[in-house]
N, C-alpha and C positions, 0 to 999 in steps of 0.2 A: 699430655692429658692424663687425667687420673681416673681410676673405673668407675669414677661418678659423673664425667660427663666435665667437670669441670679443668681449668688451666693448672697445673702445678706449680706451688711456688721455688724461684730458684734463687744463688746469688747474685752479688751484685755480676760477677764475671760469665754468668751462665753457664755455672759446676752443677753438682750434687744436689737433690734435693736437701731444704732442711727443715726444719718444724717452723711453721709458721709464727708470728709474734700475736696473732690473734683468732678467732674462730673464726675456716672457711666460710665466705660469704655465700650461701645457699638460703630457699624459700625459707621464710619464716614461719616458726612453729608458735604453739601456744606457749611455749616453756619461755622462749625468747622473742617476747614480740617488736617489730619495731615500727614506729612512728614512720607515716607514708603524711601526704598531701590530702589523699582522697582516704574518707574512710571505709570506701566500699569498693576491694579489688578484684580481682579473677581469682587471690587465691584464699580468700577469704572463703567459710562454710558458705553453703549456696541457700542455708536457712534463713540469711539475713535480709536476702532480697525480698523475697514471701511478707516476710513480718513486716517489713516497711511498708507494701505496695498495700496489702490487702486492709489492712484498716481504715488507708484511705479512701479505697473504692467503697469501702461498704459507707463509712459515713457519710459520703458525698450526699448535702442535701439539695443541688441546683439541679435545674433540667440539661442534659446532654448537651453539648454546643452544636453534633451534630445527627446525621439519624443515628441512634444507638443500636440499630442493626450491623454497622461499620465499624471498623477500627484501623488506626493505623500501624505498624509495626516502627519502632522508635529507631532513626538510623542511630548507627556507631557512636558520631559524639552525643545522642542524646542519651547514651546506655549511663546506669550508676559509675562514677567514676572515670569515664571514658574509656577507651580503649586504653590496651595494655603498652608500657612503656617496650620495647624491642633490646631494647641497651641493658633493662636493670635485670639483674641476677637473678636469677628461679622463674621472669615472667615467660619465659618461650614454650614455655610445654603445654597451659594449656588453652590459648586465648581463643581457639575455635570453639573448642568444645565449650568453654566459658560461656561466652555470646551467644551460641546455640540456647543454652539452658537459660539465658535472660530474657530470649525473642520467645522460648516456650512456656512462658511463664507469661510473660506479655500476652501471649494468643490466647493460653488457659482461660486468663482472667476473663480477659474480651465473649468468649466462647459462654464464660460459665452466666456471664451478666446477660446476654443475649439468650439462653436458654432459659436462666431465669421470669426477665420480662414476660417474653413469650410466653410460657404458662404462667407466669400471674394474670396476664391479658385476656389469656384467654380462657382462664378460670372465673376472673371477672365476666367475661362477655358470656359461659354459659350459665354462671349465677344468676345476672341483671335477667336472661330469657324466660327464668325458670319464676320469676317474681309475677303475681296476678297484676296486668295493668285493669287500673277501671276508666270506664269512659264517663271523666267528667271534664276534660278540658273544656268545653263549652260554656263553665259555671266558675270558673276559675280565675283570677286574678293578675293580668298580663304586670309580667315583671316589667319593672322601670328601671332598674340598676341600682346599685347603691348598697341592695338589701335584699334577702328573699324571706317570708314567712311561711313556713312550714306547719300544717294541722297535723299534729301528731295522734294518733287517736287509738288508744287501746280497747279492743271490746269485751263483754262478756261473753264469745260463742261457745258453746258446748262443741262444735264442730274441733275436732282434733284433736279433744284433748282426753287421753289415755284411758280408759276406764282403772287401770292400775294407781291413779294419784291419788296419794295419800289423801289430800281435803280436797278432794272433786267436788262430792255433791256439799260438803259443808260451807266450800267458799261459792259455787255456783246455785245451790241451791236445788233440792230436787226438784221435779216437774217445770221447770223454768224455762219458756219458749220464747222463740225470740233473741234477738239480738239490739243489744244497750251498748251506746258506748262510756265503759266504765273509768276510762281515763282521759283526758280531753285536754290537751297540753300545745299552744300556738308557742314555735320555737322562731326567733329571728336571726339571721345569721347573714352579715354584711361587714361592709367597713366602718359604720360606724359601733361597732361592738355586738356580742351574740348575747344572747337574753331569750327567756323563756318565762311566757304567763301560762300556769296553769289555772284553765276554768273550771268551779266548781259545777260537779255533774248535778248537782239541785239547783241549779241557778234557773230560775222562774223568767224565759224571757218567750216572746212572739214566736212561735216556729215557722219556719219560712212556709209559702206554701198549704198553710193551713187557716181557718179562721179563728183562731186563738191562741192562747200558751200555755206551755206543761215545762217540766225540767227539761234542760238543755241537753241531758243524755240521750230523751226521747226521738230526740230527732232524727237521729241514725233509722229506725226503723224506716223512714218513707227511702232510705238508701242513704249512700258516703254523700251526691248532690244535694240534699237536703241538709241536712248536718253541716256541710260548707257554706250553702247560703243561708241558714240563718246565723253562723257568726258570723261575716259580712253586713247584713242589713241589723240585725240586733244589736251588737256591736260595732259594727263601723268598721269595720276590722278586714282590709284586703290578705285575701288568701291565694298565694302564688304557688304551692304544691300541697298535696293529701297524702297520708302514708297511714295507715291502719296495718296493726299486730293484732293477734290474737293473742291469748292467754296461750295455747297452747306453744305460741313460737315462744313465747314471754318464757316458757320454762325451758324449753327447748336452747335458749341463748343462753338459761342461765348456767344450765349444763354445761354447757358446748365452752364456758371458761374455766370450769370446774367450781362454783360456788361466787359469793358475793358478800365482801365483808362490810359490818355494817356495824358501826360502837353504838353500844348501847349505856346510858348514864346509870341504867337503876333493869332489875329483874321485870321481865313482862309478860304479859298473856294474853292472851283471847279466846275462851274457852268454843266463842260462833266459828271462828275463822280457822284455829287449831294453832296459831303463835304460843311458840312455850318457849322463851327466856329463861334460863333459873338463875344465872349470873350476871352483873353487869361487866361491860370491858366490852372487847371485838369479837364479836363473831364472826364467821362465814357459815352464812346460810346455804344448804341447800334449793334446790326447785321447791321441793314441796314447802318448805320453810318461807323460802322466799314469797311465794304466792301469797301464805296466810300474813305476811308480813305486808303489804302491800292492800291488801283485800280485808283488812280488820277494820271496824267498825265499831270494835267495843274495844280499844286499846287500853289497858289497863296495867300501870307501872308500880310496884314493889315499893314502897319507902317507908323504911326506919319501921317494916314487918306490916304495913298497912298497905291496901288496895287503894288505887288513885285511878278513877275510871279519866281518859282524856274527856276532858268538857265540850271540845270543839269540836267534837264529831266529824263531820267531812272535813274540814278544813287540818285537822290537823291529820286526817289520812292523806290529803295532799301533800303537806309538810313532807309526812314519810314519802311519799311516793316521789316529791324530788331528791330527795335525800339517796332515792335508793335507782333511782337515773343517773343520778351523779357517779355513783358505787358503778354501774353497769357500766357507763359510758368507759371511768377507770379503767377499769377492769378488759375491756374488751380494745380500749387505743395502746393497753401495755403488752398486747399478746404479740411475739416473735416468732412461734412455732405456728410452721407453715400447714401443719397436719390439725394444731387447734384452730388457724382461720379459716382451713377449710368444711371444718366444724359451724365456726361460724358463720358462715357463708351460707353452709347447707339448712340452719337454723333457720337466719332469717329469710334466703328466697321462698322456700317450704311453705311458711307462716306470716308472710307478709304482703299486703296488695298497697301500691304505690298509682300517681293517675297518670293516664296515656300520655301526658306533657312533658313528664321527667325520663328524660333521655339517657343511654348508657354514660355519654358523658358526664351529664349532669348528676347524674347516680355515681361516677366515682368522684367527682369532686365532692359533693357530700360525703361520701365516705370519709375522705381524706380529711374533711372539716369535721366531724364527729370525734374521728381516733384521737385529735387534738384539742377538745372542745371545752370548755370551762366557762359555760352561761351563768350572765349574773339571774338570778331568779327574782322575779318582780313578781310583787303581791296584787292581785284583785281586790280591792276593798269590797264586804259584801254587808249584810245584814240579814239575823233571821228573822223570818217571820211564817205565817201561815197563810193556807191556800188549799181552799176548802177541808179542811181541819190535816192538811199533810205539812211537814214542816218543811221550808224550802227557804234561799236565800237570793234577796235583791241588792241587787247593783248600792254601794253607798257613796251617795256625791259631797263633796268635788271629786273626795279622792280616786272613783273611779274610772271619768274622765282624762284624770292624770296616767294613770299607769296602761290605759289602752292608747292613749297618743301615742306612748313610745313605739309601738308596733304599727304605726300607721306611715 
């Protein structure tokens, strides 16, 4: 033997050593590699294990096969490679300690995926507690399957919102009592595809509950029950869950991704709202940006150095307002950092009341359908007209007819 462990080579007669005809056979190094069967050995760097396993665990998009609180430890032939050959040259030295470091990397993984769930679960379950339920299930529309319709409903409340924001009182208005809901948005989400009508907040129809009609914004004041049954009975329209923001969570989310990019064709403003464009191209808005972006009423666009007030007044502040849903939704299903969802999270429990029917589960399956969401946007047909000299907009047939079937 020779002081490396290895056999010496000798003659045919078994005389004197003598120089070998080729390089002692020992482990192979990076200088001289050699071609094996498996490409993954015991004496291979122990970084290649790492880089194969863990990209796959993170991608995995199926549910667990079994509880994911378990795991199993992979026997011998199921390790990369197999177990080490006994016979071939350089494998004897280290096949314990090898295997050792495969099975601790196998538990790592298991451990760290298990630790993870866990506090996502139950980050989820003290968010979902921390959200206002309201009690309207009694007025609510018993799911049938197939499909769920969601009342999305932004309000106008002064409740929460900073006295530091920049267009406070210019987008809310000073002395403004009460509570309107300034965004009104039935969202559908099924297997036969997701889709979203926004209704126009001047829509002139019956208010439930009362003896006559005012705009459909109105209605929130008799409470969220009121507001829900009169899109059901005025429009025909079954509502299977409620979910109300406020403005101040509205800025608060928009925070919480750092901004909201939004192209814009041409320079724009709203000197009521505080919207100031000076360029066309992308921007990201901030809160207080975004707010006045959202909440203008005199949208007015730059072209070729001439002022272009929007003609459409509400109608095309819907326009923007899906426009910039769309942007949020983006924006908030691309988030990966776990310290920005918990931003997020703390945003919308804070600022958002949901009704006593929508369960932890059912709150993260929405989730989950949101972060992936891409609604086709179906249009209301309307008309305006007047009502006792205020300008408001009626239902316009056939085509209105047509676009509330889809939600039925």
């Amino acid at each position: 033997m020779d002081d490396r462990g290895g056999r010496a080579p000798t003659d045919d007669a078994g005389g004197s050593v003598r120089p070998p005809p080729r390089p002692n056979p020992r482990p192979r190094s990076a200088a001289t590699p050699k071609p094996t069967p498996s490409r993954s050995t015991p004496s291979e760097p122990a970084s290649v294990a790492p880089r194969a396993v863990v990209p796959k665990r993170q991608r995995s998009a199926g549910p667990p096969a079994s509880d994911p609180r378990s795991f199993e430890v992979p026997s011998p032939d199921e390790l990369p490679g197999g177990l080490p050959n006994a016979d071939e040259p350089g494998t004897q030295a280290q096949p314990r300690k090898t295997r050792r470091r495969v099975v601790q990397v196998v538990i790592g993984l298991a451990l760290f995926g298990v630790v993870i769930m866990a506090a996502t679960l139950g980050y989820a379950w003290k968010t979902y507690n921390k959200i206002e339920k309201i009690p309207v299930a009694a007025v609510l529309t018993p799911e049938k399957g197939g499909g769920a319709n969601y009342l999305i409903v932004g309000t106008d409340s002064r409740e929460g919102l900073a006295d530091d924001v920049e267009n406070r009182d210019v987008v809310i208005g000073e002395g403004v009592a009460g509570e309107r809901s300034d965004t009104i948005v039935l969202m559908r989400v099924g297997r036969d595809g997701n889709r979203m009508l926004p209704i126009p907040r001047d829509l002139w129809v019956p208010i439930a509950g009362t003896a006559g009609s005012q705009r459909i914004n109105t209605a929130i004041q008799g409470g969220p029950a009121r507001l829900i049954q009169t899109v059901q009975q005025s429009l025909d329209l079954p509502v299977n869950h409620y979910v109300q923001i406020d403005f101040a969570g509205f800025l608060d989310l928009v925070d919480a991704v750092g901004g909201v990019e939004i192209d814009f064709d041409a320079p724009a403003f709203d000197d009521k709202s505080g919207l100031n464009i000076t360029t066309p191209g992308v921007h990201k808005l901030d809160k207080d940006m975004a707010l006045a972006y959202v909440r203008s009423r005199a949208y007015t666009r730059v072209v070729n150095g001439k002022n272009v007030v929007d003609p459409t007044a509400d109608l095309g502040r819907i326009q923007r307002q899906q426009t910039f849903l769309r942007a949020v939704m983006s924006e908030v299903g691309s988030v990966r950092n776990p310290l920005t969802l918990a931003k997020i999270g703390d945003a919308v429990a804070s600022n958002m009341k949901v009704d006593d029917a929508l369960g932890f589960r059912d709150s993260i399956g929405l989730a989950r359908k949101l972060a992936r969401l891409d609604p086709e946007s179906v249009d209301l047909p309307v008309t305006p007209t007047l009502k006792s000299g205020n300008d408001v907009l009626l239902l316009k047939q056939p085509g209105a007819t047509t676009s509330l079937g889809r939600f039925r």
